[in-house]
C-alpha angles and dihedrals in degrees: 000000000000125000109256088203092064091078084045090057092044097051079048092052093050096044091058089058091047081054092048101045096046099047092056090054120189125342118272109276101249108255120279106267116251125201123206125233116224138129138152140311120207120174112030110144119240114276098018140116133221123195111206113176121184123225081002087283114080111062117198112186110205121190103178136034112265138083123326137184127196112250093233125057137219144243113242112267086019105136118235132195125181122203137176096261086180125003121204123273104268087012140113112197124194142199123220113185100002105147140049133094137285129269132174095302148053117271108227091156092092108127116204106181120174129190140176114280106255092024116133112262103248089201095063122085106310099352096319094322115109108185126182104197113174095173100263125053116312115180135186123218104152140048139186141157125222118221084256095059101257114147119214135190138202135206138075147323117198120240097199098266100036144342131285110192121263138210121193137197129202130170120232108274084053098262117138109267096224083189099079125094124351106295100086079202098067151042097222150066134202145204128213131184092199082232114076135306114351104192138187117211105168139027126194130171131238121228080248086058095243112143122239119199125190134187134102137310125190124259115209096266103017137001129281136193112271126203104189112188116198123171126239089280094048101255107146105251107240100185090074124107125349104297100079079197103077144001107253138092127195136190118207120180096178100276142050116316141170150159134225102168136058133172133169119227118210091268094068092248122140124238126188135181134190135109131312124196118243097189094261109046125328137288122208107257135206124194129198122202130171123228096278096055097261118137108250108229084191091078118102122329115307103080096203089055142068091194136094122192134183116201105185087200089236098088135269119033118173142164124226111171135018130202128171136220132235077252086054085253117169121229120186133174140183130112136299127202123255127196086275111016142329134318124201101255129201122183133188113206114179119241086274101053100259118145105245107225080187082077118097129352094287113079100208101054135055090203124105101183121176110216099191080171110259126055106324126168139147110235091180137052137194136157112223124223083274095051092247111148122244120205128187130181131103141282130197135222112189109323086327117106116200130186113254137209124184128172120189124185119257082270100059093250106138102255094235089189089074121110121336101309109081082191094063150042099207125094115197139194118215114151090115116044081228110057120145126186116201102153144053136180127158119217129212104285094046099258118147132245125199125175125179131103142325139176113238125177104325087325139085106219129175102268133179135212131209111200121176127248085266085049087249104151104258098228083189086074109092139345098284119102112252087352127126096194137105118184140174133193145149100225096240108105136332112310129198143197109216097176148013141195138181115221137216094285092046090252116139132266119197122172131180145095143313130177109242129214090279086061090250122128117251124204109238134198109189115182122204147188117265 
C-alpha cells in the first residue's frame, strides 16, 4: 500500500522551491556601460608638465607628447569637456575637440598642442606669415577684428605712381575673404582721389560693426585729413558725411593735415587725432564728428568748429594715438617741440572738448611731456583695468633709438611702480642701439604687447615686446635667453610692425611691412602664440 503522505511531502517539496524561486526575483540588470575620454598631445617641451582636467573635476597630469586617457569614465550620454588646468612654464597649449556627449563609445579625438609662448602659429596663412604682395609697394598701418573673427587691415596699395588707400579682409586662419567688397576676385577695396596718395593710418570698428579709416587725401594742392566710412561687407557707405556721393570726409584747413589716431565714444561720435598746418609748422589737432559723419561744432570752444588744436609756440606738435576714458575723457599722445628737439606729449581733454588743467602737476596746462633729452615721442595709446595710462614709442639717447614705455596714473602722475626703477616710470629696450615701439594692446591678464622695429644682426626687421602688468620684461615671450623680443624679417631692407592685437583665443596679431626680394614693401600680417 502506498503511503498517502508521500504526495503530501512532495507538494511540500514543490512548494519550498515556489518559495525559493519567487523570493530571489528577477536577475540583477548588467552595469550601465562607461566610456572612457582621452585623445593626443603634440608640443610639450621636453621636461615639462601639463595639467588637463575634464568638467573641471578629473586632473590628468601629462609629461611627454603621445595618447592619453582620463583616469575616470562616463555614463553614456553624459557631456565632457577637457581644458588646460595648468600649462607649462613658456608654453600655450591648446584643445581641439574637447568638448561634446557621449555617445556609445569612448572618445579618443581629443587634440592637446602646446607651443612656446611668441612662436609663429603654424595654423595661420604659410606657417604664422600672412604677406599681400601686388607687385609694387603695399603697406599696413592700421588693424582691427571683427566679432566674427575676421581680421582687417588698413593702409595702401600703390597705384604705380602713388598710393590709393587700401582696406583688406582676411578670415581667421589668414586666407583672403573674397567676400569683402565688390571684386569677387579680391579681398580688398581702394580708394583713389585721382590727385596723389590717398592713406589710411587707423581702423576702428562701429557697434554696427561698420568700419571707419582715417588718414589723409590729397587735396588737390596739399593733403587733408580723410574719415572714410565702409559697412561690414566692405560697400562704401555713402550716407556718410555730406557728399551722398561718396564715403569720405575731409577736413582742410589750407595746409597740409592729417590724422593717425581714431577712437568712438559711447555715443557713437567719432574722434580723431593727428597733425594741422598753421602756416608756419604744425599744431596737434582733435575732431569731433557725430555718427553721421557731421562735424560737431559742440566740441571744444570754438562753436563754428569741430576741431581743437595745441600749438605749443616751439615748433612741431603732433598727435599720434588717441584712447577714452569710462568719463568719455580724451587722451591723446604724440610729441611737442621743444627749443632743440621733441618731447613725448600726453594730453587729457574732457568729453567736450575742454583742455583739463586737472591733468598733470602744472594748473594751467592739460599737458604731462618726458624730455630724456634727445628725440622722444609716444606713437601708441591704451588705458589699463585701473584706468593708468600706457604709452609706447622711442627715445634716443645719442644716435641710439630705444623702445619706451611710459605709464602714468589716471591723473597724469608717472606711475613710478612701474617697471625696476622706483625713480621712473619709463621701460626701456636697448639691447640694439636701433629699437623703435608703434603699437600697444593689453591681453587678458593684463600683460603688455608692444610691436614696432629692432636692429638684428645688420637688418631692421618688425619685432615685438611682452612686458608684465608691473612693466617687468616678460623673458617667457619668445626663444632668446632673457630676452623679451620676437622679430621677423626677410633680410632685404628695414621692416617695421605699426600695429598689434590680440584675438578671441589671446594669440598675436602683428601687422605691418617687409621689403620683399623686388626691393617693394609688402604689407605683412604674423600671428603668434601667446
Amino acid at each position: 500500500m502506498k503511503n498517502p503522505t508521500g504526495f503530501l511531502s512532495l507538494g511540500v517539496l514543490f512548494l519550498a522551491l515556489a518559495v525559493f524561486v519567487g523570493g530571489c526575483g528577477s536577475p540583477p540588470p548588467p552595469p550601465a556601460p562607461t566610456y572612457s575620454v582621452g585623445g593626443t598631445l603634440s608640443g610639450l617641451a621636453s621636461g615639462q608638465q601639463l595639467v588637463l582636467q575634464n568638467n573641471n573635476a578629473d586632473d590628468l597630469t601629462l609629461s611627454a607628447d603621445g595618447p592619453f586617457t582620463f583616469a575616470a569614465k562616463l555614463a553614456d550620454g553624459a557631456a565632457y569637456s577637457v581644458t588646460v588646468k595648468t600649462p607649462p612654464p613658456g608654453q600655450t597649449c591648446t584643445v581641439t575637440n574637447g568638448s561634446g556627449t557621449l555617445s556609445g563609445a569612448d572618445v579618443s579625438n581629443v587634440e592637446v598642442s602646446c607651443a612656446d609662448s611668441g612662436s609663429l602659429d603654424a595654423g595661420f596663412a604659410d606657417n604664422g606669415v600672412l604677406i599681400y604682395d601686388s607687385g609694387k609697394s603695399d603697406v599696413a598701418h592700421g588693424l582691427a577684428l571683427t566679432s566674427g573673427g575676421k581680421i582687417l587691415v588698413a593702409g595702401a596699395i600703390s597705384n604705380g605712381s602713388n598710393y590709393d588707400m587700401a582696406l583688406w579682409r582676411y578670415d581667421a586662419s589668414g586666407a583672403p575673404d573674397n567676400t569683402f567688397g565688390s571684386d569677387p576676385n579680391t579681398n580688398f577695396v581702394t580708394y583713389s582721389s585721382g590727385h596723389g596718395s590717398d592713406l589710411a593710418f587707423a581702423i576702428a570698428l562701429d557697434a554696427g560693426g561698420r568700419i571707419l579709416l582715417t588718414g589723409k587725401t590729397y587735396g588737390g594742392s596739399s593733403y587733408d585729413m580723410a574719415l572714410w566710412r565702409y559697412d561690414a561687407n566692405g560697400a562704401p557707405d555713402n550716407t556718410f558725411g555730406s557728399d551722398p556721393g561718396t564715403n569720405l570726409v575731409t577736413y582742410d584747413g589750407g595746409g597740409v593735415d592729417f590724422a593717425q589716431g581714431l577712437a568712438l565714444d559711447a555715443s557713437g561720435n567719432i574722434l580723431v587725432a593727428g597733425r594741422v598746418n598753421n602756416g608756419v609748422n604744425y599744431d596737434m589737432a582733435l575732431w569731433r564728428y557725430d555718427a553721421s559723419g557731421a562735424p560737431d561744432n559742440a566740441f571744444g570752444s570754438d562753436p563754428g568748429s569741430n576741431i581743437v588744436t595745441y600749438d605749443g609756440g616751439h615748433g612741431n606738435d603732433y598727435g599720434l594715438a588717441l584712447a577714452l576714458d569710462s568719463s568719455g575723457g580724451i587722451f591723446v599722445t604724440g610729441a611737442v617741440a621743444n627749443d632743440s628737439n621733441a618731447d613725448m606729449a600726453l594730453w587729457r581733454y574732457d568729453a567736450s572738448g575742454a583742455p583739463d588743467n586737472t591733468f598733470g602737476s602744472d594748473p594751467n596746462t592739460n599737458l604731462v611731456t618726458y624730455d630724456g633729452g634727445g628725440v622722444d615721442l609716444a606713437q601708441a595709446l591704451a588705458l589699463d583695468a585701473g584706468g593708468n595710462i600706457l604709452l609706447a614709442g622711442r627715445v634716443n639717447s645719442g644716435t641710439d633709438s630705444y623702445v619706451a614705455l611710459w605709464r602714468y596714473a589716471p591723473t597724469g602722475a608717472p606711475d613710478t611702480s612701474f617697471g625696476s626703477d622706483g625713480s621712473s616710470n619709463l621701460v626701456t629696450y636697448d639691447s640694439s642701439s636701433y629699437s623703435y615701439a608703434m603699437a600697444l594692446a593689453l591681453d587678458a591678464g593684463g600683460r603688455i604687447l608692444v610691436a614696432g622695429s629692432s636692429l638684428v644682426g645688420s637688418y631692421v626687421y618688425m619685432a615685438a615686446w611682452r612686458y608684465g602688468p608691473d612693466g617687468d620684461p616678460d623673458d617667457s615671450f619668445g626663444s632668446g635667453a632673457n630676452d623679451n623680443r620676437i622679430f621677423y624679417g626677410r633680410e632685404h631692407g628695414a621692416d617695421y610692425a605699426t600695429a598689434v592685437a590680440l584675438d578671441a583665443a589671446g594669440k598675436i596679431l602683428v601687422a605691418g611691412n617687409s621689403v620683399g626680394g623686388a626691393s617693394n614693401l609688402d604689407a605683412v600680417v604674423l600671428r603668434y602664440n601667446p
